[in-house]
N, C-alpha and C positions, 0 to 999 in steps of 0.2 A: 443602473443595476450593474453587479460587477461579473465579469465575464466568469462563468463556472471554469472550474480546475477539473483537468484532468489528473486522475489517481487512479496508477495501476494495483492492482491485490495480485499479486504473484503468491498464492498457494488459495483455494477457496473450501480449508477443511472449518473447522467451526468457526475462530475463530477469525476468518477471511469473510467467510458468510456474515457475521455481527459487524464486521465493517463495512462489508457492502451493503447492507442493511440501511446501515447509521447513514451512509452518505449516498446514497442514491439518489434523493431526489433535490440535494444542492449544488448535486457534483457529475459531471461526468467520471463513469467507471469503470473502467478494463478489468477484467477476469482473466486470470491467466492460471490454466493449472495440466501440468503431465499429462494429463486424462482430458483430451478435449471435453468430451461428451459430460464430463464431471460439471465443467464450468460452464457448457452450455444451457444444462440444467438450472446450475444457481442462475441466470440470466433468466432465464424461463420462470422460475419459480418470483424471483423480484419484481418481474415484471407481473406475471400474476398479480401479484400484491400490491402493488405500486403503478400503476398506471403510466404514471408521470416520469417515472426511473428511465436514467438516461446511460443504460449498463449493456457492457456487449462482451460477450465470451473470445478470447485471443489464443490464437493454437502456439502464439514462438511470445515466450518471455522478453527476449529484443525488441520485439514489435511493440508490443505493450509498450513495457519502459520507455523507449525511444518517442513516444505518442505522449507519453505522462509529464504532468508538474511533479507531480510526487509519488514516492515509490511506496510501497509497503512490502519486504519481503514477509509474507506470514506461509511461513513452512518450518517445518519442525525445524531447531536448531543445527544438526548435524546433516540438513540439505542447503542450508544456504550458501555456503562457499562455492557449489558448482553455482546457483543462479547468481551471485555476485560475479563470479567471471564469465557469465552471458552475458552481462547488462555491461558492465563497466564501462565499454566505451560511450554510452549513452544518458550516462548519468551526471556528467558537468554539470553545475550548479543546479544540481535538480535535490529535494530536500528526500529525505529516504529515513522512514520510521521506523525505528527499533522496535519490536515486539517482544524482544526478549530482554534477560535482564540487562541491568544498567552496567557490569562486567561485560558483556558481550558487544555494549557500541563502540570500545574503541578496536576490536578484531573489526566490525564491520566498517569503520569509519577508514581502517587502514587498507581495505580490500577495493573498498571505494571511495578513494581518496580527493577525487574532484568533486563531491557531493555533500551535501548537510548532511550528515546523521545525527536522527536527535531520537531518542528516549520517549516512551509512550507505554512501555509496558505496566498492565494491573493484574492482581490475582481474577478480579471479575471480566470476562470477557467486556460488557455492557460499558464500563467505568474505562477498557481503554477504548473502544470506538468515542466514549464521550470527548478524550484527551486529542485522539485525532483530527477529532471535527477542532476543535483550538487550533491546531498544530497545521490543517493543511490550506488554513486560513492565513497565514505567515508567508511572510515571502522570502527567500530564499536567506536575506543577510539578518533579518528578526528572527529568525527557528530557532539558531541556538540558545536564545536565551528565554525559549517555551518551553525548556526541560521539565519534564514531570516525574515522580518517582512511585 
């Protein structure tokens, strides 16, 4: 059996929640959001649901990432620049998922330039957690060519 990925969710508003959702229970999942008590919550509530979810709430975006195979920034578009230069020293070859659109992976791919950035965004929250679960199954040098649109 192949050892579970660690994925941090750095923002846990809806759609953060629909990804931790999707991969909890194949995945180890860091929660990372401004608002501890926010993310403690969605860990509380997953678990509720999920028995078997292997998810833990993280109060410093660093820590998370630094802990993670793959990133997910999912916070609004115009906060991600501050948490890409939180992270960046810890992101070397670690694969980090675009949530937004497919104009905005090469801003994030320049911001975090030792890391895969690859494309996952859909209009339906559900359809991209589906892409992700593809995507965080890839290994660092396969990602880019899991592009989805």
């Amino acid at each position: 059996m192949p050892t579970k990925k660690t994925i941090a969710i750095l923002g846990t508003e809806t759609i953060g929640k629909t990804i931790a959702a999707a991969l909890c229970t194949s995945h180890r999942i860091l929660l990372f959001e401004r608002d501890f008590q926010k993310a403690k919550a969605l860990e509380e509530e997953i678990k509720q649901h999920c028995a078997e979810a292997d998810v833990e709430a993280m109060d410093c975006a660093h820590e998370a990432s630094w802990e993670a195979d793959v990133i997910i920034p999912a916070v609004p578009q115009e906060e991600e620049a501050a948490i890409c230069e939180r992270i960046q020293d810890v992101v070397t070859r670690k694969i980090v998922i675009n949530i937004h659109s497919a104009e905005h992976q090469n801003q994030l791919q320049q911001s975090l330039p030792h890391a895969r950035v690859v494309h996952a965004a859909h209009e339906n929250h559900s359809e991209t957690a589906r892409i992700i679960k593809e995507l965080v199954s890839a290994d660092f040098d396969s990602a880019s060519s899991l592009q989805f649109n």
